[in-house]
N, C-alpha and C positions, 0 to 999 in steps of 0.2 A: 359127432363133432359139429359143433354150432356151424354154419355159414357166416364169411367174412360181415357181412350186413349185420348180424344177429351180435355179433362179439358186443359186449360191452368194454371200451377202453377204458370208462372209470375205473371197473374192476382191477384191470391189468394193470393200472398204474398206483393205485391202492395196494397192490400185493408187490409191485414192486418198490415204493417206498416202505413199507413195512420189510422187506428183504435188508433194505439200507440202513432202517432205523437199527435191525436185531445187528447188524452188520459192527455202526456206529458202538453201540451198548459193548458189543463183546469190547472190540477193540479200547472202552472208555475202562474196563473192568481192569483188561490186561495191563493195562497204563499203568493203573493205580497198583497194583500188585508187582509190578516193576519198580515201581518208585516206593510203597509201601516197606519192598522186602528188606532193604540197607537201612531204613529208619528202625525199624524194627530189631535187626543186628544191633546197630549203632545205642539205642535205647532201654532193650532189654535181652543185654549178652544172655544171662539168667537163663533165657527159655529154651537156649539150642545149646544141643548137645555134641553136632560137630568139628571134632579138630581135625583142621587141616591137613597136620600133618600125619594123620592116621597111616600107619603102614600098612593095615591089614585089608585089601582094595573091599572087600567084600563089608567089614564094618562100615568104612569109608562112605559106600554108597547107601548103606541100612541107616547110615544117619544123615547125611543128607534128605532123603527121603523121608525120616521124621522130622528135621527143620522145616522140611518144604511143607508137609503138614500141618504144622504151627501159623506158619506164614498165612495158610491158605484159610484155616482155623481163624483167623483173625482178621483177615480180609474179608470174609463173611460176618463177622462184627461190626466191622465199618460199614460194609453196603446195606449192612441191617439198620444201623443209625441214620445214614444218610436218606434211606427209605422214607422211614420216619420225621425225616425231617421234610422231607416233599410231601406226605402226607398231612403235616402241621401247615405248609405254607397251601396246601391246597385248604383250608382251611382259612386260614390266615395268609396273605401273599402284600402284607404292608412290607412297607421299606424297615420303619422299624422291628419290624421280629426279624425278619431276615439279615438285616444288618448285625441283631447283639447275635443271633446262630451263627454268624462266620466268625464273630469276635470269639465265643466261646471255641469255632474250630482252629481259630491259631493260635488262642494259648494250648490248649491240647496239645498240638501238635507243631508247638515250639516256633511257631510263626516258619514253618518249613513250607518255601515258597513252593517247590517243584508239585510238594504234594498237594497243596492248598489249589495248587492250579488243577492239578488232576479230581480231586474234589470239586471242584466248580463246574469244570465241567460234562463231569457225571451230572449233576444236578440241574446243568442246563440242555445237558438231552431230553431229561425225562420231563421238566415241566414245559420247555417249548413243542415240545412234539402234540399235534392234534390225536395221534392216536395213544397218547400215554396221560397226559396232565391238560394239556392246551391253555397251558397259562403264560403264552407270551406275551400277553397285551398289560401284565399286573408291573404293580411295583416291584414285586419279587425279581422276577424277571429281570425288567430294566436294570437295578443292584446289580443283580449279578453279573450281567453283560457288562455291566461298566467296570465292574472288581474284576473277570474274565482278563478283558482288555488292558487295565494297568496291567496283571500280573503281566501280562507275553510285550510289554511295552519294557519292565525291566528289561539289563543286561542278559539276563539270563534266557526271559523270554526271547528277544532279539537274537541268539545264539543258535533258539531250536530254528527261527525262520532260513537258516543256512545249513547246512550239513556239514556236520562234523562227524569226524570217528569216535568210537568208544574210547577211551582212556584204559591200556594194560596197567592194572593197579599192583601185583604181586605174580611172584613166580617167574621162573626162566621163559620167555619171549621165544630167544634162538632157540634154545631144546623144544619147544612145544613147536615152530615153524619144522625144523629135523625131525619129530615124530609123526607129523601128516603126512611127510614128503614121504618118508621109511612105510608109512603105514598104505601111499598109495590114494589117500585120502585130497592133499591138492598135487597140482603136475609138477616133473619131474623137473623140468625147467625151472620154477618159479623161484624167484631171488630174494634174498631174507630183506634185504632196503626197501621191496617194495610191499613185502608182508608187512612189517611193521609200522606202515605210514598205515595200514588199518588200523594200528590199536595209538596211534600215538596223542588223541584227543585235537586234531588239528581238522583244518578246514578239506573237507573232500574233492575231488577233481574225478573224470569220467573214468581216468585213467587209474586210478586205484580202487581195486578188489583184489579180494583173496581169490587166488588162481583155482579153483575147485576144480578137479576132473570132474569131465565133461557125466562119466557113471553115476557121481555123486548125488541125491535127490537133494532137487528143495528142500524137504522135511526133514533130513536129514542137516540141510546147512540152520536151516531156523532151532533142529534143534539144541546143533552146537553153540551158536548164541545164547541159548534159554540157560544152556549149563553152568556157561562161561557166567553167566549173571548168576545163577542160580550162587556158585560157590565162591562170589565177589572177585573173581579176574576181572574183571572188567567194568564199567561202570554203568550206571544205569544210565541209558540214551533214547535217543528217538527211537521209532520203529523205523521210520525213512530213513537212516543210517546206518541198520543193520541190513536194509535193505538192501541199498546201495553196494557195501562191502562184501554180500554175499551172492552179489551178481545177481538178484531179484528186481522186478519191476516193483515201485512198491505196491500198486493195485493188486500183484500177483501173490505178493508178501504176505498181505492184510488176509487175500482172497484164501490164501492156502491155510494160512494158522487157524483162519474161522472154518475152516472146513475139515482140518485134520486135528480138532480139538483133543479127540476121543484117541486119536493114535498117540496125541504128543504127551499123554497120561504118561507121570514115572511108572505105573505098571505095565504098559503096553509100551513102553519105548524099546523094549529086548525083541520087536519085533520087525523094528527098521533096519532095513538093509545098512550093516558099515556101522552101527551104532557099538558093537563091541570093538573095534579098532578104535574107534573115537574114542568111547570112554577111557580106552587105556591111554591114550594120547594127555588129555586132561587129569584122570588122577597121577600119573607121572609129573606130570607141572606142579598141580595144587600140593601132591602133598609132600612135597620139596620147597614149597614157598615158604618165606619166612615171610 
């Protein structure tokens, strides 16, 4: 082992912004694939194959699992384009090519702000960054920072700056709060008024979270969130929101999902503690939902 004198700090601080950067990227993917997945629903019903109210639990989850495939099938298309398009400005980084490539990304994509944002900012990790593009000094750049900025200056943007809850969009609320309770999954105390000011899309306070027993994992709470979104209970949100409600720090949120990528796979989710009470909790809501 080197002697303190010998250490080079550049190094340690190079490998630690490169940690941040891979850090940023996951968390820029996940955005978009959050936001991606309801437009996609929304766009082209066509491509998935499941219903809701499926009674056979076992189909139920065999097609979810080929949706989510789709979804993820097609979010690699996008990050493939977008690639590409960071490659073209790294080439070109005028204001006019990059100005008509976001033109053409909002008609594509129906002038849909959430996503356009999630877009932009995929694309200003990779060209500002010195160890990806280092083109924050171009026109490109600037554009985009300035298009960044209107979008989160919208209503909408302004929204995500505060915390809010997810929005419960379908299915019985009380009965899925009574099946965690029954299943052991949040405590035995905990009061449906104050469960449902998690999902009721309203402004958050310190004081509202989902009561989780104390046994329950993180990974386990992140990945009833993923599901809840997965099968459109709930609406697509912040990560700092689902943070908040699931009684996570959000550093510890971000820190956990970039770390338990590999566990939170639909095929290795059967091997998180509590996740078959869970699922039955949720497909008993979903596929009762009208």
């Amino acid at each position: 082992m080197k002697d303190k004198d010998q250490i080079d700090f550049r190094d340690l601080n190079i490998t630690r912004e490169q940690d941040i950067l891979s850090s940023k990227i996951f968390e820029s993917i996940d955005e978009l694939k959050t936001i991606y997945r309801p437009y996609l629903y929304q766009c082209f019903p066509e491509l998935f194959t499941l219903n809701k109210n499926e009674q056979n639990e076992e189909l139920f989850w065999n097609y979810l699992d080929k949706d989510e495939q789709i979804v993820e099938n097609k979010l690699i298309i996008l990050i493939d384009e977008l690639d590409h398009l960071i490659s073209q400005i790294r080439k070109n980084s005028s204001e006019n090519l990059i100005s008509r490539k976001i033109k053409k990304l909002e008609e594509k994509y129906s002038a849909n702000n959430e996503l356009i944002r999630a877009i932009i900012e995929y694309l200003l990790i990779h060209i500002d960054n010195r160890y990806i593009e280092d083109l924050g000094h171009t026109e490109a750049w600037i554009y985009l920072d300035k298009y960044y900025e209107k979008l989160r200056n919208t209503s909408v943007g302004n929204r995500n700056k505060l915390i809010y809850a997810p929005t419960w969009l379908k299915g019985d609320l009380s009965k899925f709060f009574d099946l965690l309770k029954y299943n052991e999954i949040i405590e035995s105390k905990s009061s449906f008024e104050q469960f449902k000011l998690c999902f009721n899309g309203e402004k958050l306070n310190n004081s509202i979270r989902i009561e989780f027993k104390e046994s329950v994992s993180k990974i386990l709470r992140i990945v009833a969130m993923e599901i809840l979104l997965e099968l459109g209970l709930i609406n697509s949100t912040s990560q700092k929101s689902l943070a908040h409600i699931t009684g996570i720090k959000e550093n510890s949120y971000k820190d956990i999902k970039s770390k338990t990528k590999s566990k939170r796979k639909r095929e290795n989710r059967k091997y998180i503690e509590g996740i078959t009470e869970l699922k039955d909790c949720i497909y008993t809501v979903s596929s009762t939902a009208t």
